[in-house]
C-alpha positions as CSV (number, residue, x, y, z in Angstrom):
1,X,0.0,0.0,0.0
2,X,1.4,3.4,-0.7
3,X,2.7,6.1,1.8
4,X,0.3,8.5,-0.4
5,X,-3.2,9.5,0.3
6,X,-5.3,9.6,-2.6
7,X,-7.0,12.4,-3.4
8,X,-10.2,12.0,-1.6
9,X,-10.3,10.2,2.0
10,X,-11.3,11.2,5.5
11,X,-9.4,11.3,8.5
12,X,-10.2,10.5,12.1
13,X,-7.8,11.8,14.4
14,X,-7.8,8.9,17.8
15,X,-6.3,9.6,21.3
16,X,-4.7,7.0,22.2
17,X,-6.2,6.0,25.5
18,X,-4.6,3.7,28.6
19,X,-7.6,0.9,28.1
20,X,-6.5,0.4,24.9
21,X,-2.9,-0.4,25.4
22,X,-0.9,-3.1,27.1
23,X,1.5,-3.4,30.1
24,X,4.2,-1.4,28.1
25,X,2.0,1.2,27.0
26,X,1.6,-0.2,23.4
27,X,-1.4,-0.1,21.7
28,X,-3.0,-3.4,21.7
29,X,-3.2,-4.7,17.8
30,X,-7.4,-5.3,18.2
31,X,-7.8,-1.6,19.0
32,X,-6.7,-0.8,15.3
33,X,-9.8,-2.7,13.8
34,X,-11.7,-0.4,16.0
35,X,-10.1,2.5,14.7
36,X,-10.8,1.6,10.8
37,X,-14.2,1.2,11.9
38,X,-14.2,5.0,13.3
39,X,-12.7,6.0,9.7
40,X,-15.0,3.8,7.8
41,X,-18.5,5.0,9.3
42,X,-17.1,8.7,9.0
43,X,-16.8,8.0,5.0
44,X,-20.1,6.9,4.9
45,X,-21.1,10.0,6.6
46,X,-19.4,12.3,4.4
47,X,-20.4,9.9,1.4
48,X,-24.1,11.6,2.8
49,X,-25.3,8.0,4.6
50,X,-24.5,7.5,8.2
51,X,-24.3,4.1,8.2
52,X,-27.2,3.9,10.8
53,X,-29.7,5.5,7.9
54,X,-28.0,2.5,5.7
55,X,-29.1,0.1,8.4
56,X,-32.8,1.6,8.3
57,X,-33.1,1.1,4.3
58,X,-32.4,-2.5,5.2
59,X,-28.8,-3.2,4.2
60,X,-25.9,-4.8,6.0
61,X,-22.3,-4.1,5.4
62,X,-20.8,-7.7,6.4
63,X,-17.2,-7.3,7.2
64,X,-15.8,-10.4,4.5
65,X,-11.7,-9.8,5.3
66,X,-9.7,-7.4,7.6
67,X,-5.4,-7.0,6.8
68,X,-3.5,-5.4,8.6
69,X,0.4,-4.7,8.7
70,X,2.4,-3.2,11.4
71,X,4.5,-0.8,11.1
72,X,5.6,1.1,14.5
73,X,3.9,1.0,17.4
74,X,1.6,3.5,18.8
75,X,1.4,4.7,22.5
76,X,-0.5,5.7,25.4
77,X,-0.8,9.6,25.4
78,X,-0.5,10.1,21.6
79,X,-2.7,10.9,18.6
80,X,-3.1,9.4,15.6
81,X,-4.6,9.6,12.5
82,X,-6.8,7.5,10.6
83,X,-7.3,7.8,6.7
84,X,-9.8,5.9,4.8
85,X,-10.6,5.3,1.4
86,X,-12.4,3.1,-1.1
87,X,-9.7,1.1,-2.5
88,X,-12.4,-1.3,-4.7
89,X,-15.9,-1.3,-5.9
90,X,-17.4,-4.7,-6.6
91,X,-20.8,-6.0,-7.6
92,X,-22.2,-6.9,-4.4
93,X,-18.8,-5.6,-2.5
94,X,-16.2,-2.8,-1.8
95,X,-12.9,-2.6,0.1
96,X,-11.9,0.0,2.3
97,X,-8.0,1.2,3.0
98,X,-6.6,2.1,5.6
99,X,-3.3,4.7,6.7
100,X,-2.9,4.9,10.3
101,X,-0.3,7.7,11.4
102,X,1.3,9.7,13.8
103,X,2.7,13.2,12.4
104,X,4.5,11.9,9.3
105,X,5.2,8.6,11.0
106,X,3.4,5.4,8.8
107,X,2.5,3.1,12.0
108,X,0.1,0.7,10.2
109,X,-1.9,0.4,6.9
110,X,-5.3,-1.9,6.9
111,X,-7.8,-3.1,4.2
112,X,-11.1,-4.6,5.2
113,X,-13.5,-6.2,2.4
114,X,-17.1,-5.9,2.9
115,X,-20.1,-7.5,1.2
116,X,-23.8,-5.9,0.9
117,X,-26.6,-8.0,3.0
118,X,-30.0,-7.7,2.9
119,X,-31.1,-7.0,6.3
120,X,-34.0,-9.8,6.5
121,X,-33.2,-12.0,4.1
122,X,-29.2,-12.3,5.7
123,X,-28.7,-12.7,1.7
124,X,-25.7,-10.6,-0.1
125,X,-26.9,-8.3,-2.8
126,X,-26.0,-6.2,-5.4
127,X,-24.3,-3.1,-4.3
128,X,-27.3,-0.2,-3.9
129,X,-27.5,2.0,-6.7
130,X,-28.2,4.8,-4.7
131,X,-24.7,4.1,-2.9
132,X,-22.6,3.6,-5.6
133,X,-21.6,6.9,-6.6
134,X,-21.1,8.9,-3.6
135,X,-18.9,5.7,-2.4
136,X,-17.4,5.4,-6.1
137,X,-16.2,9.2,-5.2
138,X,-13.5,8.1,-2.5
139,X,-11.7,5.9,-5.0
140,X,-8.3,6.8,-5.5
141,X,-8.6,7.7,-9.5
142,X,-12.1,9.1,-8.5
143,X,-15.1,7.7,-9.9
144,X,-15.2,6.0,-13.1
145,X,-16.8,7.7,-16.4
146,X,-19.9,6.2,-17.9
147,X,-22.4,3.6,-16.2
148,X,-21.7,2.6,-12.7
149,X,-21.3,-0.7,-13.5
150,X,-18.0,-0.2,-15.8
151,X,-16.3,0.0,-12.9
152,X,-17.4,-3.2,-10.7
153,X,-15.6,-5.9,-10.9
């Protein structure tokens, strides 16, 4: 995963706080899973869904695959910043990515994969049209030209 932000992405800046760290002060690996989630509903919010209104039209976003890589620890006391961004639009999925940071520091980087779910049936489904382009928007290359569906894959 590149050092570079794309264009569009959000950020979440995190306090590090004591519960989430271990004996030596270190944040505890979980705690960054938590923190992509922070990112991840923000996009959605400035993609103009919280995710709770995306709950109430009766669709899931099933977490399918989280990666995550390691690259300096973070610390009790300090700040960090979470970036997110779509990384892929699918048919009936999309993957978000992740560049967690302190100052210019590159502590970790994080993908999770996602499918859509229809709320009562528990069945995936095709990604909502009404979603696609305000989520299409966070893609690094920005969203593609033509029909929505040139760009799932």
């Amino acid at each position: 995963m590149s050092r570079r932000l794309p264009p569009r992405h959000v950020d979440v800046e995190v306090e590090v706080r004591y519960a989430e760290t271990d004996q030596m002060g270190v944040v505890h690996h979980a705690n960054y899973i938590v923190w992509c989630e922070l990112a991840r509903t923000r996009l959605c919010l400035e993609a103009g869904f919280h995710y709770a209104e995306i709950e109430k039209r009766g669709l899931l976003l099933l977490v399918t695959g989280v990666q995550l890589s390691y690259r300096a620890p973070a610390r009790y006391g300090e700040s960090v910043v979470v970036s997110c961004w779509v990384d892929r639009l699918g048919s009936r999925g999309v993957t978000f990515a992740y560049r967690i940071s302190r100052c210019d520091l590159l502590l970790a980087t994080a993908s999770t994969e996602h499918v859509w779910v229809d709320a009562a049936s528990r069945h995936p489904t095709r990604f909502p049209a009404e979603l696609y382009a305000p989520f299409a928007a966070f893609l690094p290359d920005g969203p593609p030209g033509g029909a929505p569906t040139a760009a799932l894959r």
